[in-house]
N, C-alpha and C positions, 0 to 999 in steps of 0.2 A: 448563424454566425458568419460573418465574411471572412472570405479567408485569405484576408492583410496578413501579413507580419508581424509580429513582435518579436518579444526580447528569448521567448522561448521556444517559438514555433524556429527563428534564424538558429538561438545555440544547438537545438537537436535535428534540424532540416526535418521538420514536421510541417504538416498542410495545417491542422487546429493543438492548440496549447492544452492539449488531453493526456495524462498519463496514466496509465495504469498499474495499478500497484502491484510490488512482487509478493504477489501474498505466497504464503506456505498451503501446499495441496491444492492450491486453484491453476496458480500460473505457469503452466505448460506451455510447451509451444506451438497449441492451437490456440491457444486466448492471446498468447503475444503476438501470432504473426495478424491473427484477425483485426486485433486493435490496430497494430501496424498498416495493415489494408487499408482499412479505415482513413487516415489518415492522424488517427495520433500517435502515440509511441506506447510501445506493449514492451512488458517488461518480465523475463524468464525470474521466477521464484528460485534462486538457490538455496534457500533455507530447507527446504523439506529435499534437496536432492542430493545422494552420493555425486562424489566427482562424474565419477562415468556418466551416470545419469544427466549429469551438470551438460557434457558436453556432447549428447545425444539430442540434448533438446536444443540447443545452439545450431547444431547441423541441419536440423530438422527445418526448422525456423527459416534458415537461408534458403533453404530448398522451396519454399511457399510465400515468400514475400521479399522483395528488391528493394522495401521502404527499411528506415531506420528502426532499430528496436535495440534491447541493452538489457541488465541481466542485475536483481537489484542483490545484496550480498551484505544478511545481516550478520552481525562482525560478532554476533552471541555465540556463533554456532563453531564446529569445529572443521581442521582440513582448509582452514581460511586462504593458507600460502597457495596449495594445490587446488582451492578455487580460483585464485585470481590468475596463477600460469595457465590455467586452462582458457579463463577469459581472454588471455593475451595472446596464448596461440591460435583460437578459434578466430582472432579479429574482431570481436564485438570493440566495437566505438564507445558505447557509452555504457556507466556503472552507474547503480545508487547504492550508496551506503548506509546502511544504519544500524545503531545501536552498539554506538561503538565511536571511538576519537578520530572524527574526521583527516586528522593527519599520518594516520596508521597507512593508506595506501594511494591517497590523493595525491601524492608530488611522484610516484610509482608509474601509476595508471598514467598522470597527464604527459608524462616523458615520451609514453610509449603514444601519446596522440590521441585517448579517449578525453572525451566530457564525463565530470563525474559529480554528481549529485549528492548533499547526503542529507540524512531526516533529523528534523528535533522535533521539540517540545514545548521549547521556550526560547525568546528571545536571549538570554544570556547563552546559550548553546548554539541559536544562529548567528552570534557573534564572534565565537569560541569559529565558528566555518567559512565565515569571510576571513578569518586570520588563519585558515588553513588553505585558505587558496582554493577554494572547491568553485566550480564553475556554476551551480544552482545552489537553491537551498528550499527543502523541503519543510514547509513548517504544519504540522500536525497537531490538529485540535484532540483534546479529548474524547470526543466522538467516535472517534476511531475504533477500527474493530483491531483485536489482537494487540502483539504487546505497543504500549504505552507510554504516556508520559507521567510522574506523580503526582503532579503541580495539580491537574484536575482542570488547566486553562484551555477555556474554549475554542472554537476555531474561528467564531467572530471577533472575539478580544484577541486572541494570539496574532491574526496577521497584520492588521492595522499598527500593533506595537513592534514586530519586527521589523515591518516595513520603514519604519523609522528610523530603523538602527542598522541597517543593514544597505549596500549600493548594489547587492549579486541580483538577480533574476530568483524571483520568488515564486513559487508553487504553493497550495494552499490544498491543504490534505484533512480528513474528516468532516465526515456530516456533508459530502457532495456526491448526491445522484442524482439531481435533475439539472436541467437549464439554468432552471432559477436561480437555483442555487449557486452554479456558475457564475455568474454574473455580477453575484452579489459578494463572493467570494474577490473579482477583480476590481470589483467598485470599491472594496477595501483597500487592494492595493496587490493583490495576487497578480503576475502575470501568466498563472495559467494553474492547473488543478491535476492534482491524482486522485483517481478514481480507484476504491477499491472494493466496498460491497456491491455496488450495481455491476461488477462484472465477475462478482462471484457468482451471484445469479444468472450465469450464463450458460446456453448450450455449448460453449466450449469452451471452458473452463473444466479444469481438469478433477475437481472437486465431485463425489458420490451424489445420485438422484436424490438420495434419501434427503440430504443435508440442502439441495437445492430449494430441493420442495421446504424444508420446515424455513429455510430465509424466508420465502414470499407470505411465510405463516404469521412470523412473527411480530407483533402490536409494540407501542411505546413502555415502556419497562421489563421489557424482557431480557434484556442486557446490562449487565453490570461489570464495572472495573475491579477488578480485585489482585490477590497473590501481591499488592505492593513490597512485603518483605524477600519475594527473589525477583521478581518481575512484571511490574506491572501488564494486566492484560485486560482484555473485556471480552466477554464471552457469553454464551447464553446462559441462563438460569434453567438446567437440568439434573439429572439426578447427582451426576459428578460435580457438579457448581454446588447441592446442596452438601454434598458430606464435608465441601473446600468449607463451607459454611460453620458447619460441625465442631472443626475442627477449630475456627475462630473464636467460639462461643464457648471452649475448652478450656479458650487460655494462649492462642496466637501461636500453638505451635513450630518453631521453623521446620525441623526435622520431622514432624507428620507430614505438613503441608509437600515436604520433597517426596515423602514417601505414598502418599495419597497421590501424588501427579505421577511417580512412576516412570514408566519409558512409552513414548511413543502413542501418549493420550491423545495427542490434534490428531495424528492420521487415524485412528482409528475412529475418530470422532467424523471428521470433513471427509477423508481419503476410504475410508472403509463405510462409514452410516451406517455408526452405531451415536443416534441420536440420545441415550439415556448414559452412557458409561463413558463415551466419548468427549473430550476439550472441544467447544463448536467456537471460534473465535469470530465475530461479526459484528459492523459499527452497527450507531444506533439507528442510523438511519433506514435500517432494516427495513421500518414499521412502514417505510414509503414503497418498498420493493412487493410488488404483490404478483409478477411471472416471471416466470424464467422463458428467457430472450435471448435470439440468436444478437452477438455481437453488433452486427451491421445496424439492428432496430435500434438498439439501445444508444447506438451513435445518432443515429436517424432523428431520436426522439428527445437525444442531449442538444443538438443543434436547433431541431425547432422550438423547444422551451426557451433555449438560449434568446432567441431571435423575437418570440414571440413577450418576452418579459418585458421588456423597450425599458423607459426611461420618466418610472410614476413620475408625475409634478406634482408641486404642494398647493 
C-alpha cells in the first residue's frame, strides 16, 4: 500500500487507513500502542476494563508510542460517565463508540477536540450518525466476531449501500484479515478498515494462550450469531454455545438464557482460557487465521497482500 493520504489516514494523522478494533480482553495497551507503531491506529478496549484499569492503560500507551491511538467505549456497558472524564482527562484525541445512540457523547467529546467514530450495522443507523455529527462511521458486516448486528447484512452488501447514503469517511468492519480483503473492502467504497480477529491473534494482544491457539484452530462454521433476544453476538460453537443451544430448543427462554450467561462468561472464556465453559467471541474470518503473529508481521503481511492484489481486468 502507498502511503498517500486519504480521508481517513488525514482525520486520525495515521501513516495507513488500519484500525484496530476495541475488542473486550484483547485490547490492552500492548496491542494498541503496537498497532499505533505500525502506523495504523490501535484502539484501548474499554469494555472489559474498570475505570482504573481504563486509565492505567491510557498511561501506559503514551509511555510506548508518540503515534495516535483512541480508546473505543461500547455504550452497553456500565460507569459510561466515569469512562468518558477519564478519557478527557488522560487526553486521548480520538473515541469509537458503539452500541449505543451516537448522540449520547459525540457533540461532548468534539467540544473538548476529539475525533469520534461510531459502529453500525446497517445503513439506516449510519444515517441515524451523519445526523449526529460523528466525524467517521464504522459500518460492520455480520461477519464480525462479538456482539452484532440483527439484520444478518454482510459486509459486502453493507458498504457499498451506506456509502450511498452517507458524505462522513467510512470504515468497513468484518470479515477483514488479509490485504485482499482490504482492498476490496475500499473498491466498494470504504476509505479504510478495522481489523479485529487478525489482531486478536496476536502476540500482544492481551487475550489467554489458550484461546490464541484455538482462533488459528478454528475452520469455516465454527462460529455462530446467536443470543439475538439480549444481544446479538457470534461466538465459537463450545460446550457454553451448546447448552445457549439447549436452551433454544426448550422454548427460547429469555430468563435462562440471562441466567446460563451469568457474570463474567467472555473473561473467563478469552481472558482466563477456559475454552469449553468460557464465551469465546471471534468473526468468521477466523478459519483464514492459522498463527499467532507478533503485530509488526501481521501489518507486514496486511500491506503486502494489499499491494500484491493489484487491479484483475476482465
Amino acid at each position: 500500500m502507498q502511503q498517500s493520504q486519504n480521508r481517513i489516514t488525514q482525520l486520525f494523522s495515521i501513516q495507513y487507513p488500519v484500525i484496530q478494533a476495541g475488542m473486550i480482553w484483547h485490547s490492552g495497551w500492548k496491542l494498541a500502542s503496537a498497532v499505533s507503531n505500525c502506523g495504523g491506529l490501535g484502539l484501548i478496549g474499554a469494555g472489559s476494563m474498570y475505570p482504573d484499569i481504563l486509565r492505567e492503560n491510557i498511561r501506559k500507551c503514551k509511555q510506548v508510542t508518540d503515534k495516535p491511538f483512541g480508546v473505543n467505549v461500547p455504550m452497553l456497558y456500565p460507569n459510561l460517565d466515569e469512562v468518558i472524564q477519564i478519557i478527557l482527562e488522560e487526553g486521548v484525541k480520538i473515541v469509537f463508540t458503539s452500541a449505543g445512540n451516537p448522540k449520547t457523547y459525540t457533540e461532548t467529546l468534539q467540544k473538548e477536540g476529539l475525533k469520534v467514530a461510531h459502529v453500525v450495522s446497517s445503513t439506516k443507523f449510519a444515517m441515524k450518525c451523519e445526523d449526529a455529527g460523528v466525524d467517521a462511521i464504522v459500518a460492520e458486516g455480520f461477519e464480525a466476531g462479538g456482539h452484532n448486528g440483527r439484520d444478518e447484512t454482510t459486509t459486502f452488501c453493507l458498504i457499498p449501500n451506506v456509502k450511498k447514503h452517507i458524505s462522513k469517511p467510512l470504515i468497513a468492519a468484518g470479515g477483514i484479515a488479509l490485504g485482499s480483503q482490504m482492498k476490496a473492502a475500499m473498491i466498494l467504497g470504504a476509505d479504510g478498515v478495522q481489523i479485529g480477529s487478525r489482531f486478536a491473534a496476536t502476540i500482544e494482544a492481551s487475550a489467554h494462550d489458550n484461546w490464541k491457539q484455538k482462533i488459528t484452530e478454528l475452520q469455516e462454521g465454527d462460529t455462530h450469531l446467536t443470543l439475538k433476544e439480549l444481544a446479538p453476538v457470534r461466538m465459537v460453537k463450545n460446550k457454553f454455545f451448546n447448552e445457549l443451544e439447549d436452551i433454544y430448543t426448550a422454548g427460547r427462554n429469555k430468563d435462562s438464557l440471562i441466567a446460563s450467561l451469568g457474570r463474567a462468561r467472555a473473561k473467563r472464556g478469552m481472558f482466563e482460557g477456559d475454552m469449553e465453559e468460557g464465551e469465546l467471541e471471534i468473526g468468521q474470518v477466523s478459519a483464514l487465521i492459522d498463527e499467532v503473529l507478533p503485530v509488526e508481521t501481521v501489518f507486514r503481511n496486511l500491506l503486502a497482500e494489499f499491494n500484491e492484489a493489484g487491479n484483475p481486468g476482465l
